[in-house]
C-alpha positions in Angstrom: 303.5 166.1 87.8 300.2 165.4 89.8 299.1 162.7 87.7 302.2 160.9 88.3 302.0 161.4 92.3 298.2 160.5 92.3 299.5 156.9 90.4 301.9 156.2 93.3 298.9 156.4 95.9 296.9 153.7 93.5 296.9 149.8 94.3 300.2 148.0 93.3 299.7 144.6 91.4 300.5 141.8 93.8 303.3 141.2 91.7 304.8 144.1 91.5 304.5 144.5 95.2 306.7 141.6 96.1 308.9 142.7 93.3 309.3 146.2 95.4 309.7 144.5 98.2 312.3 142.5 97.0 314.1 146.1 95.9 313.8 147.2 99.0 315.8 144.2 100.5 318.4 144.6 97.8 318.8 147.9 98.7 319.1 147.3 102.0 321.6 144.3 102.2 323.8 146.6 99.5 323.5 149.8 102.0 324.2 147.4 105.0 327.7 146.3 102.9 328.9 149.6 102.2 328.7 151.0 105.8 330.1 148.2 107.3 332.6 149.6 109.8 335.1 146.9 108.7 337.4 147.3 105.5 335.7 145.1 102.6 337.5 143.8 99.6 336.4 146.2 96.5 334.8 143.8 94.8 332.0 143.4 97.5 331.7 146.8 98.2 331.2 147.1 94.2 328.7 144.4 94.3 326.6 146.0 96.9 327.2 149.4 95.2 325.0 147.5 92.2 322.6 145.9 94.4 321.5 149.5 96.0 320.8 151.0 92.3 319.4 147.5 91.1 317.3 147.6 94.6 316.0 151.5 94.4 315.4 150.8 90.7 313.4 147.9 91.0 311.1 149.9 93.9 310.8 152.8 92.0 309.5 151.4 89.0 307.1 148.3 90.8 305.4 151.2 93.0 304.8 153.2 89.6 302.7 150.6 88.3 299.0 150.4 89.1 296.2 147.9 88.0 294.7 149.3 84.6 290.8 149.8 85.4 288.7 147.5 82.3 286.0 150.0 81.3 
């Protein structure tokens, strides 16, 4: 489990790093939705339901990745 920790605190791609960042704001427009304190049609609260797992998901896996070092 330490390897995998010590690969989150390596350099992200720049790609990757707008890709997380665009997660982030995925994640945070669908959370936004679902605790609006207004009654939404099911459909949109689905819809953001997907966009907070398609958010963390896209985070989680664009902080993973590192640059590979060329020996």
């Amino acid at each position: 489990m330490k390897p995998f920790f010590q690969r989150l605190q390596q350099d992200t791609p720049p790609f990757f790093r707008t890709l997380r960042n665009i997660g982030l704001s995925l994640a945070a427009a669908g959370t936004t939705i679902v605790a609006a304190p207004v009654e939404l049609p099911s459909i949109i609260v689905t819809i953001a339901n997907y966009l907070i797992v398609v958010g963390s998901v896209a985070g989680a896996v664009s902080q993973a990745t590192v640059m590979q070092e060329k020996d």
